[in-house]
C-alpha positions as CSV (number, residue, x, y, z in Angstrom):
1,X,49.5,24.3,65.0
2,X,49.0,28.2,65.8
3,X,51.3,29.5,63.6
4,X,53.5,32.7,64.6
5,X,51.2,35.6,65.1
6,X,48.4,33.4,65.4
7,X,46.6,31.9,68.9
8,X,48.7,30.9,71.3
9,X,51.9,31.2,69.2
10,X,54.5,34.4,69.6
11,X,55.5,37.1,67.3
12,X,58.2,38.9,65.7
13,X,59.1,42.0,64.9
14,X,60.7,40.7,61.4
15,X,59.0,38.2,58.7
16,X,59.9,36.2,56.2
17,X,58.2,33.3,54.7
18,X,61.1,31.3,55.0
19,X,60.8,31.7,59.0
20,X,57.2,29.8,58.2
21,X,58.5,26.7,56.5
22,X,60.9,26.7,59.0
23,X,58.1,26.7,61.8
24,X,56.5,24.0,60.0
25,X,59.2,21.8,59.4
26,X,60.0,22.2,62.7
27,X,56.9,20.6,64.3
28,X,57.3,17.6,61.6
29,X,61.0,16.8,63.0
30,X,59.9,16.9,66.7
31,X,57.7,13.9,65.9
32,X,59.3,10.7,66.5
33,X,57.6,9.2,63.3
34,X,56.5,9.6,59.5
35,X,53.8,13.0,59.7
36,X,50.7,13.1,58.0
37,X,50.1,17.0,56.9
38,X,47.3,18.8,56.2
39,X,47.3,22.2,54.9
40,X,44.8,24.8,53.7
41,X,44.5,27.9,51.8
42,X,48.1,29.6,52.9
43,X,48.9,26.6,55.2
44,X,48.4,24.8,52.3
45,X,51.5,26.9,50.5
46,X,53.1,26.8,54.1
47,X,53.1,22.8,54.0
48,X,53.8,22.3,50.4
49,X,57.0,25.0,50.6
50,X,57.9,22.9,54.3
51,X,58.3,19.8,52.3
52,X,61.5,20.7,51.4
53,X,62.5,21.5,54.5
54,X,62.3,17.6,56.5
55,X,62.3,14.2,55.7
56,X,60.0,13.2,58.1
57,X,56.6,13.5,56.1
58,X,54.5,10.2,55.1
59,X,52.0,12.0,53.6
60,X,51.1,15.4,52.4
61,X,47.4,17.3,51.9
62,X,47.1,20.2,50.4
63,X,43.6,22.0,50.0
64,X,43.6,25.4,47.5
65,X,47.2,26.5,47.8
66,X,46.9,29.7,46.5
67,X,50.4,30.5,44.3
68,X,49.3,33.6,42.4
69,X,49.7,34.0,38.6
70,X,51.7,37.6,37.7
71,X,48.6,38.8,36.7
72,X,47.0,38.5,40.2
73,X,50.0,39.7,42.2
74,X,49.9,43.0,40.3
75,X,46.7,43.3,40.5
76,X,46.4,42.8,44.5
77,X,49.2,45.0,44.6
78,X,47.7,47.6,42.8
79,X,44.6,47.6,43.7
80,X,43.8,45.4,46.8
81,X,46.3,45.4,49.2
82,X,46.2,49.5,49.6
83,X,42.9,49.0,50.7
84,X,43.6,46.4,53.0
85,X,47.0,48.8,54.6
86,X,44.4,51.6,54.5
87,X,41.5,49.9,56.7
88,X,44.2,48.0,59.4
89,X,45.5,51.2,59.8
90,X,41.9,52.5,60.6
91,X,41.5,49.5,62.9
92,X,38.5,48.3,60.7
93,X,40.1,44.5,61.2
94,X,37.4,43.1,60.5
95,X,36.1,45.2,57.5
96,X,40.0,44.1,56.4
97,X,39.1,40.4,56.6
98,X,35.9,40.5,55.2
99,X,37.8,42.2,52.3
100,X,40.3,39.6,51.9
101,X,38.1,37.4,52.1
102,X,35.9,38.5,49.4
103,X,37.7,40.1,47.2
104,X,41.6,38.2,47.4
105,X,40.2,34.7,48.9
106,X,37.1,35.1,46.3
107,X,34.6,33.4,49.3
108,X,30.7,33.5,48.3
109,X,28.9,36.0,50.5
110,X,27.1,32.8,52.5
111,X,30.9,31.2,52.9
112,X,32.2,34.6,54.4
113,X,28.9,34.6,56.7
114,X,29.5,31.2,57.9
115,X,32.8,32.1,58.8
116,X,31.6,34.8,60.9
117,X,29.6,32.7,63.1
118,X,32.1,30.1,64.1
119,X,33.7,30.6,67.4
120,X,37.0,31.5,66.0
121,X,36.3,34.3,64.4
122,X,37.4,36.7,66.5
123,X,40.8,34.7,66.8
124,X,40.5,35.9,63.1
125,X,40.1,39.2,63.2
126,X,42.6,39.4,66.4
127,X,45.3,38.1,63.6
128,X,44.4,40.5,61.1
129,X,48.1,41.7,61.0
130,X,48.9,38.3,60.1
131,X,46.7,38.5,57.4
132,X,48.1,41.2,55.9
133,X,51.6,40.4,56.0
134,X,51.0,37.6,54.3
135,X,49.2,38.3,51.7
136,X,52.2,41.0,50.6
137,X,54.8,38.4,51.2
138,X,52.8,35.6,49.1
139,X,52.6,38.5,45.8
140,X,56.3,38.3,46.0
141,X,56.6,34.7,45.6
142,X,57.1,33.3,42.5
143,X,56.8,29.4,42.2
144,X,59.3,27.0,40.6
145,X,58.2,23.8,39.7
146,X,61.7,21.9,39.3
147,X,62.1,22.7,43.0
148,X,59.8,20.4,43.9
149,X,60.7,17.4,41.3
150,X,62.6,15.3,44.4
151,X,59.3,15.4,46.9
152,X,58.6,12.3,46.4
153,X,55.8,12.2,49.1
154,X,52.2,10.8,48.3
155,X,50.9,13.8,48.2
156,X,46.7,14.8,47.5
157,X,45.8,18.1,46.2
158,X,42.5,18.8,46.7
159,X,39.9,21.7,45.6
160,X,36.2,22.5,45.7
161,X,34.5,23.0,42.6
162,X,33.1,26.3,42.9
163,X,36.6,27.0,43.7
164,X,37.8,29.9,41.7
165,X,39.5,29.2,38.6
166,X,42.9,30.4,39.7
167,X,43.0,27.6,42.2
168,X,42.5,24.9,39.7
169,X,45.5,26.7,37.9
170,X,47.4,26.2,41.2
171,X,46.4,22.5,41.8
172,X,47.2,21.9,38.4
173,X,50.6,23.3,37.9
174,X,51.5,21.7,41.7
175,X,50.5,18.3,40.3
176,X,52.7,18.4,37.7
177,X,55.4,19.5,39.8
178,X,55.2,16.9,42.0
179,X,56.6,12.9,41.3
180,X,53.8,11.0,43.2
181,X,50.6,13.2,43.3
182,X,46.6,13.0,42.8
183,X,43.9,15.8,42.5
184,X,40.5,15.7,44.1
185,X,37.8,17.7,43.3
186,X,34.8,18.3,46.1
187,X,31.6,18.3,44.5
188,X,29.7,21.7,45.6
189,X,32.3,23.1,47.4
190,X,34.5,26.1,47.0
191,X,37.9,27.5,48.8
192,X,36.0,27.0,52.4
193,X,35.6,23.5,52.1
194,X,36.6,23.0,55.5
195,X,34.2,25.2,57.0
196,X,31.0,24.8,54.4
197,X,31.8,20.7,54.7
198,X,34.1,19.6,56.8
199,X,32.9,15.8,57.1
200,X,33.3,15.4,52.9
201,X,36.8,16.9,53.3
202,X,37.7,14.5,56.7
203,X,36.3,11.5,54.3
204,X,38.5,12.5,51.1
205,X,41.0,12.9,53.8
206,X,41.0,9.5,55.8
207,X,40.8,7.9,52.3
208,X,43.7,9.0,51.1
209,X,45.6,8.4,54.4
210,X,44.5,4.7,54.4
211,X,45.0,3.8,50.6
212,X,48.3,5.5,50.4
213,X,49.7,4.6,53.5
């Protein structure tokens, strides 16, 4: 799905994160049956806060979620997200997403490159308002694992190796939070998994689906 401010979806002049599980819960409960879904990076968050939200979900994927420590919220506050205001309000949105991307996000160079070939990446940097907002919304969030004890959902966390380490924090912590979870490490792959190799994650993927279904 396109979420709000992104693709085809609208806008709005207010945000909240809440409005995004919303969205996403949304979309599961106009489904006649059980949903299958897949989340990464901040869709990943998205997905894992919508699960709360429906009862229609057979199965949940999340790739890299990326719940920051109190450590990293003040220091993206502090330090990263003023240069991120201060180059959107220039209009550099793509300079803003190549920072994000390398210095919140933590891509290798040849990850961020990649990125900027594929098709889409305009759509990118045309949502770079998005970006922001997000990011300053997900520093104020501050995750509770006893909220999730009742998700009972086969759920499968995965991350790349050369993932940062804050992400295997995240994975970690979330799979403990959760009743009926599993954590899969891709071999040679970071946080753009998806991108860099998307037939290893499709194959971790489909596995899951079938032997947990």
């Amino acid at each position: 799905m396109d979420r709000r401010g992104y693709g085809a979806s609208g806008d709005a002049d207010e945000y909240a994160l809440e409005r995004e599980f919303e969205d996403v819960a949304a979309v599961v409960e106009s489904i006649d049956e059980p949903v299958v879904l897949f989340g990464h990076s901040f869709g990943a968050f998205i997905s894992l806060e919508a699960a709360l939200w429906t009862d229609n979900l057979r199965q949940l994927i999340l790739y890299g979620p990326p719940i920051f420590s109190y450590r990293d919220r003040e220091s993206i506050h502090e330090a990263k997200l003023p240069e991120m205001k201060a180059l959107h309000d220039a209009g550099e949105c793509e300079q803003m997403i190549v920072f994000f991307l390398r210095e919140v996000a933590e891509l290798p160079p040849a990850a961020i490159e990649e990125m900027r070939a594929a098709p889409d990446w305009q759509d990118t940097v045309d949502s770079a308002h998005a970006v922001f907002r997000e990011i300053r919304a997900e520093t104020e969030y501050e995750f509770d694992p006893a909220r999730f004890a009742d998700v009972d959902i086969p759920t499968l966390l995965l991350s790349g190796s050369e993932s940062p380490a804050r992400f295997h924090v995240t994975v970690g912590a979330i799979d403990v939070a959760l009743p009926d979870s599993r954590i899969t490490t891709l071999e040679g792959q970071g946080h753009a998994g998806i991108s860099t190799a998307p037939d290893q994650v499709s194959e971790e993927v489909l596995a899951f689906i079938r032997e947990s279904g």
